[in-house]
N, C-alpha and C positions, 0 to 999 in steps of 0.2 A: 484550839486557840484559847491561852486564859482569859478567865473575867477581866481584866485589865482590859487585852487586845480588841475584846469584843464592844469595847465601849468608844475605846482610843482607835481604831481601826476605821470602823465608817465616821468619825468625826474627822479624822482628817482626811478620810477620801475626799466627803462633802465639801472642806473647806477647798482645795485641792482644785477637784472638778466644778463646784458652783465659779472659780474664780475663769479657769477655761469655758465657763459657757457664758461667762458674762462678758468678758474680755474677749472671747476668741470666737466662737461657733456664734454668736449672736450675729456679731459684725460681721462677719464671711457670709454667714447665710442670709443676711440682707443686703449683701451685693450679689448675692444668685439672685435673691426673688429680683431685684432689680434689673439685672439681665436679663432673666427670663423676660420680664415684662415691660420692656423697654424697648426701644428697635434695633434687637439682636440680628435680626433679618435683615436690617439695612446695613448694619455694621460688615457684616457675613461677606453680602453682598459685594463690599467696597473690594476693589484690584486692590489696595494700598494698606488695608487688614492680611491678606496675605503673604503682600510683599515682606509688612514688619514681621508674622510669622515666621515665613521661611527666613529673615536672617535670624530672627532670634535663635531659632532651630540650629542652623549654619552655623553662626561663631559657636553658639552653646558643645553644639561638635567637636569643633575643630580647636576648642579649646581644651575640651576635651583630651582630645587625640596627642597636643602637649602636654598636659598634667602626666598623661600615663607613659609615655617615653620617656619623661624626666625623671618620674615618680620610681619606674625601675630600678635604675643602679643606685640610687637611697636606700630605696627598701632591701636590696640584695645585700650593702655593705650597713644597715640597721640590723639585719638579722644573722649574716653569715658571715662577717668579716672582723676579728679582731686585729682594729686598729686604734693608734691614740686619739684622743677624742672625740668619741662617740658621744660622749653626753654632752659635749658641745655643738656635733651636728645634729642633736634631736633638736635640740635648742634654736639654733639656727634655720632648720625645717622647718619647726613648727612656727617660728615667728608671721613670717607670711600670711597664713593662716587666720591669725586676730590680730592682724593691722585693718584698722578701718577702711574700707572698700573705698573711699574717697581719697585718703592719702596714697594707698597703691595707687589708681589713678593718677593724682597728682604724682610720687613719684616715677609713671612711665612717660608721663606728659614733659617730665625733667631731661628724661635718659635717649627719648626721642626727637626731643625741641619739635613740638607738636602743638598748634594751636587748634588747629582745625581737625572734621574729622578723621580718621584712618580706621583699618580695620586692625593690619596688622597687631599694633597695639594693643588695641583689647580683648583682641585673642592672647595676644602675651601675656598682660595682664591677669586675666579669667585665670590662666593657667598657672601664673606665678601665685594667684592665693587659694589653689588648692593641689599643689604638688603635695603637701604638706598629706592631703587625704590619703593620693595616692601611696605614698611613701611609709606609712606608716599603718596605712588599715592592709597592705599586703607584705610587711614585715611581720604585722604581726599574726599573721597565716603562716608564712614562710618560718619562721621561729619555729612551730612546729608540726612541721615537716620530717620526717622520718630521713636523713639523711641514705641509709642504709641501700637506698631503692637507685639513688643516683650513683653510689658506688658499684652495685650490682651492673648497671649499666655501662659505667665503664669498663668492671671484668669480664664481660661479655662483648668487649671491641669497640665497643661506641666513645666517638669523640666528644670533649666537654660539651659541647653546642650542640649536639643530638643529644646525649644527655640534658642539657638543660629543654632542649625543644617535645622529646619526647617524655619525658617524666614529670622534670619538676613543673612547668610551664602546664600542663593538663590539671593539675596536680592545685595550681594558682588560679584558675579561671574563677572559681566561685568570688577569692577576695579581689580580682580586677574586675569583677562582674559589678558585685556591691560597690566599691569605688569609685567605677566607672558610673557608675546613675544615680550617685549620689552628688559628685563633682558634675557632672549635664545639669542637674537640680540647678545646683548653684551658681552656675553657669549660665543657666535660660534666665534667672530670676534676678540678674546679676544688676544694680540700679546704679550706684557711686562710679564704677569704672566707668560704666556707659554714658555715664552725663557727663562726665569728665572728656571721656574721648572721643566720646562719639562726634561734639562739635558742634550738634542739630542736623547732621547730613548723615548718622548711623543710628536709630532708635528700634530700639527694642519693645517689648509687650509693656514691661517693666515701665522701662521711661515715658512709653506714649499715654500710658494710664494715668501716669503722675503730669502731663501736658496737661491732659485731656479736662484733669479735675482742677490743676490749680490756676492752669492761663488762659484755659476756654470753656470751662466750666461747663463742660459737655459730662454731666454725670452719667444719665444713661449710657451714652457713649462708653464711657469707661468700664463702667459695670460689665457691658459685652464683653468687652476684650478682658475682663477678667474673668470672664468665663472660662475663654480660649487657654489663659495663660494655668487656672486653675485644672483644667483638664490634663496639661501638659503636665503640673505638677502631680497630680495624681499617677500618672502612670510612670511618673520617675518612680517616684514614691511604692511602687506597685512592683517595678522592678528590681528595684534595692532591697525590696523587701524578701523578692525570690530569691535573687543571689544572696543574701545573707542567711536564708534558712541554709540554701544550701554550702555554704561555706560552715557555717555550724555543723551539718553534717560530716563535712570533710574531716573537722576538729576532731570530732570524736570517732570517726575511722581508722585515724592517724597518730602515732604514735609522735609523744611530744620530746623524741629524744636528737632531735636538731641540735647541734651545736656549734660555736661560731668557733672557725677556724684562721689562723694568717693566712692572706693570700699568699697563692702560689703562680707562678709563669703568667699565664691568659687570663685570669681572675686581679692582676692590677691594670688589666686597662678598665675593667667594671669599676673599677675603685676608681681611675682615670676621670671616665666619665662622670661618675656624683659628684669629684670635683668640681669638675667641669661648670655642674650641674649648680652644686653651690655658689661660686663666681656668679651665677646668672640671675639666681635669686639676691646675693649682694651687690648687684648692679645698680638698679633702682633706686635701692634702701641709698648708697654712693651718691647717689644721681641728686637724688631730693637733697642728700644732708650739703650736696655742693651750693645745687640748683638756691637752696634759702639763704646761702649768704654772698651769691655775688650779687653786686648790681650792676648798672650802664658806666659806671664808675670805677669797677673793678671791685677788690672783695667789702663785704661791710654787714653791718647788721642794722639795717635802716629797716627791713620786716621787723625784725624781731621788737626794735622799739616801738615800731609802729602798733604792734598791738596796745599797745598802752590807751591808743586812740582808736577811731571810730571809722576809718578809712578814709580813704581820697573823697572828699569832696561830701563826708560823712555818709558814705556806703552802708553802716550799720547806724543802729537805732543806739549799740551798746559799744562799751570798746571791747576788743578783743580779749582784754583779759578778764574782764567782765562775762564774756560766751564760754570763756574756759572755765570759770566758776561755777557756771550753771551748769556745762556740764559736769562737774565733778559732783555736784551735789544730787541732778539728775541720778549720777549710776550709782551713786551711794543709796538711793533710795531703791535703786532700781536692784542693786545687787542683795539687800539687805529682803526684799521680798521675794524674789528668786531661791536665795535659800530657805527662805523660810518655806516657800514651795516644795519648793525642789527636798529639803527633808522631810515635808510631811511624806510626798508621795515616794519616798525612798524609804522611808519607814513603814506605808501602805503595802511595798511591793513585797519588802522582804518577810510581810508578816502575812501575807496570800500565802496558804501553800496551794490551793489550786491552780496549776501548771498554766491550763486553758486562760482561765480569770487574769492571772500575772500577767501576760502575755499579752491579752486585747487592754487591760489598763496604759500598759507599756507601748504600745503605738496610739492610744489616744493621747497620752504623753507625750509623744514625739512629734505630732501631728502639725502642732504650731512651726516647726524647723524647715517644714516643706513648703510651709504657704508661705506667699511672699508679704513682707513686712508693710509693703508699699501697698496691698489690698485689704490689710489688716489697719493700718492708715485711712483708708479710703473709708473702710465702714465704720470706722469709729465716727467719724464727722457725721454720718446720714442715720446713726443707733443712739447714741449713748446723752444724745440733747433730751430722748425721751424720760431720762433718769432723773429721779428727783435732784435739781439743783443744779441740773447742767454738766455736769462730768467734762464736758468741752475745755471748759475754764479754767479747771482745776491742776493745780499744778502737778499735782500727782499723774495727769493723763499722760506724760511722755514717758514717765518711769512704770506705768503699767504696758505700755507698747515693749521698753526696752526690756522689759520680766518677763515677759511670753519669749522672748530669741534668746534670755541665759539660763532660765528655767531647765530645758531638755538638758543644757552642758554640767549644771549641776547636778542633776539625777544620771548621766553617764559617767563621771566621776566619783560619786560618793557611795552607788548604790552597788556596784562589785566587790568594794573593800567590805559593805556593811554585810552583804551574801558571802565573804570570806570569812568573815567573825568563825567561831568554831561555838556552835549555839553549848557547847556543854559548858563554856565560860560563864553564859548566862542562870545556865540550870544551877551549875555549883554557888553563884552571888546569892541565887534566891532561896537555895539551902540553907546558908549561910544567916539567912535572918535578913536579904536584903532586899525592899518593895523596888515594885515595879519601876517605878521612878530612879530610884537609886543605882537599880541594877544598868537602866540606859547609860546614867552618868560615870557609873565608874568599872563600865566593860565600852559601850561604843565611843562613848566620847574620847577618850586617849587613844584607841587604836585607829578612828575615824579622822580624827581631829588634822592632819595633815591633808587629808583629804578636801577635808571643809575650807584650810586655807587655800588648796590649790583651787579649788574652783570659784573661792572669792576672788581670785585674785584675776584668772579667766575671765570670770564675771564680769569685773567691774572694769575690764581693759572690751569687754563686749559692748557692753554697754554706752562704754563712754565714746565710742565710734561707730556708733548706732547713727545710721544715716535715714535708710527708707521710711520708716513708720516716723521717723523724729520731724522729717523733712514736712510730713504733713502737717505736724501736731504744735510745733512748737509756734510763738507766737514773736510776733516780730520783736516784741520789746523786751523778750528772754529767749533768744537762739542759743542753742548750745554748739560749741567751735566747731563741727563738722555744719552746721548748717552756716553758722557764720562764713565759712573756707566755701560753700557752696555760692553764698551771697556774692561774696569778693570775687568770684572767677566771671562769675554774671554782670560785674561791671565793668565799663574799662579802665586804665590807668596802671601804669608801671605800680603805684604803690600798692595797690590791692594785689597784686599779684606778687610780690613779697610777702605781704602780710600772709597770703594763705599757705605759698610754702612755707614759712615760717612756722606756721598755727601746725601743719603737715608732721613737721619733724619735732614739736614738742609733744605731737598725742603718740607720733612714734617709739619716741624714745621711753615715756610711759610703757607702754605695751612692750618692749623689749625689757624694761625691767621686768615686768609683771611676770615676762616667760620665762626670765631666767632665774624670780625668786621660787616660781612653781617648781623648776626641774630643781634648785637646792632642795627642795622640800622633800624630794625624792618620790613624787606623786605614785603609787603604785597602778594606777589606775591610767586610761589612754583615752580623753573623751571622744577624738579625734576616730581611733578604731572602734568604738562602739558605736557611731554613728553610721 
């Protein structure tokens, strides 16, 4: 390491991880001790702690079980199939994906005419905003895949569908392994669809934590059950972690000479079905852009003006376009620390060269992506009062919640391009006559630099439909539009119910720009498959 690295290297670890143990391990671990020492036992105890268990578990499943049936024929025609338009169904895939968990919600609440709860729904739901995982963390295994092995199989007699059953599909386990438990993750911890769908007659770990703390004020109470839900994440988190070693393995067993071919005969009904597949993921997004502008009237845009005001009967404290300011200014703060983050510790990682070191940095890195937002929420409120000057109050608290959930997206995007660099670039700048400083700026910064907007841009469409942690933090007289969209469904009145589809398809159509200035950008990088 040079004199430089040796000075520049633990200062940014410091800054890096003092920010994770202030922000993050503080608060989580005083909702354990709180747990612990609370009446966990009574909690335990309750029929109706494991009833919310097993559904959590339940839909979390079987939400599941549609990501990965859907997520197939994407990933087969992402990886194997040349067809026209591929960069517009990455695009399209991926949208889903960083739509605010509240607007999916709202738009299945649109595509269903659903007021109350259902389950169906938000099984759909779950799974309509993590196809995206599926589809793309096992294209990008299947990409390289040694084709050679399923040809073999066919000159040896075997039909396409044994060949795929027998070779390539054994061949795929590791990246539906890792997908598979990483989508359950997000699926158990799942809070905006469930409040949304669920009605008050479907409640999950997630939602009854968030009851427990803001309408009954049963702290302890909550603290247990995030014990429960923390356990659960952990061993998501434990199994993702096995399938992705071993799908790393696979990588480099495998020869990366995959290539995407045009369908032939039996290989366009796979194409059939992503169709298919597609249609269903445009359904909703349809549903919502319908659902915001009829009314009892027939068509109009009475939500969308309404945001101008405060809702039926002054619902909000601010008007809606007032929530939408706050939040833009929220994720602007929030995106703007997140990278600052997110590049120290990507500049940490890639100046480790201890394999072991990289490695355990890098899942305490990641670490914040598995605990849920809504227990990270929770401990801020019963930590952070101890801080000099009250950290509670300050306006910065939302945009530190929302930097721990883009933080990990920006170090999976920027931090493979910056391990791509070709370090003799750097050695020949510093021959050259050029300091340490200089060399960052005119070796990573131009070949990074796309990078950095793609995950700003991630970022701040992350951010800005940050629901769980925001829902605790924010304060009535500065909501930011997912909370406000929250507000409006909790009251009654045709017009509030406009306004939030409304509020719905403007943070949407945001986030569908965001994704599709990212893929202009030509992001080399896939934050979605490093996860």
């Amino acid at each position: 390491m040079s004199p430089h690295n040796r000075l520049a290297v633990p200062a940014a670890a410091s800054v890096v991880l003092g920010f994770l143990g202030l922000f993050f391990a503080w608060p989580v671990a005083a909702i354990i001790g709180m747990g612990l020492h609370g009446n966990v036992g009574e909690v335990l105890a309750e029929a109706s702690t494991w009833r919310l268990v097993a559904f959590t578990l339940g839909q979390a499943a079987a939400s599941t079980a549609v990501a990965l049936i859907a997520g197939l024929p994407l990933a087969y025609v992402l990886a194997r199939s040349l067809i026209p338009g591929r960069a517009v169904l990455r695009a399209v895939v991926t949208v889903p994906f960083v739509l605010p968990t509240i607007v999916v919600g709202m738009a299945f609440r649109a595509l269903f005419d659903v007021d109350s709860g259902a389950v169906l729904p938000i099984v759909l739901a779950n799974a309509f905003f993590n196809v995206a995982v599926v589809a793309r963390t096992v294209s990008g295994l299947w990409t390289h895949l040694d084709r050679r092995a399923e040809d073999a199989a066919r000159s040896l007699g075997a039909s396409k569908l044994r060949a795929f059953t027998s070779v390539t599909l054994p061949a795929l386990l590791p990246a539906l392994g890792s997908a598979a438990a990483v989508v359950f993750l997000f699926c158990a911890t799942s809070f905006g669809v469930v409040l949304v769908l669920g009605g008050g007659q479907y409640r999950t770990l997630e939602t009854e934590i968030y009851l427990r703390t803001v309408q009954l004020l049963d702290l302890p109470g909550a603290a247990a059950l995030s014990l429960l839900q923390l356990a659960a994440v952990v061993t998501a988190l434990l199994a993702a972690s096995f399938a992705r070693r071993r799908r790393e393995t696979a990588l480099r067993l495998r020869s990366a000479a995959g290539t995407a071919r045009r369908p032939q005969g039996a290989q366009w009904l796979v194409v059939g079905a992503a169709g298919l597949v597609v249609c269903g993921l445009l359904a909703p997004i349809a549903g919502l852009l319908v659902r915001s502008v009829s009314t009892r009237d027939g068509w109009g845009l009475a939500g969308y003006r309404a945001l101008l005001g405060t809702g039926q009967q002054g619902t909000l404290e601010v008007t809606g376009l007032e929530a939408g300011l706050n939040s833009v200014r929220t994720a602007v703060d929030a995106t703007w620390m997140a990278l600052l983050l997110g590049l120290l510790a990507s500049f940490v990682l890639v100046a480790v060269r201890r394999r072991a070191l990289a490695e355990s940095l890098d899942v305490v890195l990641m670490v914040p992506l598995g605990v849920s937002a809504v227990t990270v929420g929770f401990g801020y409120l019963i930590t952070l009062h101890l801080l000099p000057g009250d950290l509670r109050t300050s306006p910065l608290l939302v945009p530190f919640a929302q930097a721990l959930v883009v933080t990990p997206l920006v170090i999976r995007m920027v931090l493979p391009v910056l391990r791509s660099i070709d370090d003799r670039l750097r050695q020949a700048a510093a021959t050259l006559g050029a300091g340490p400083w200089r060399v960052h700026r005119e070796v990573d910064v131009p070949l990074a630099a796309r990078s950095v907007l793609g995950a700003a841009g991630f970022g701040f469409v992350v951010a800005l439909g940050e629901f769980g942690a925001t829902s605790f933090l924010t304060r009535p007289d500065a909501p930011t539009l997912p909370v406000a969209i929250g507000r409006l469904l909790g009251r009654p009145g045709e017009l509030n119910t406009q306004m939030a589809y409304a509020a719905c398809t403007l943070l949407m159509i945001v986030t569908v720009l965001a994704v599709v200035l990212v893929e202009r950008l030509r992001i080399r990088t896939d934050a979605v498959e490093e996860f």
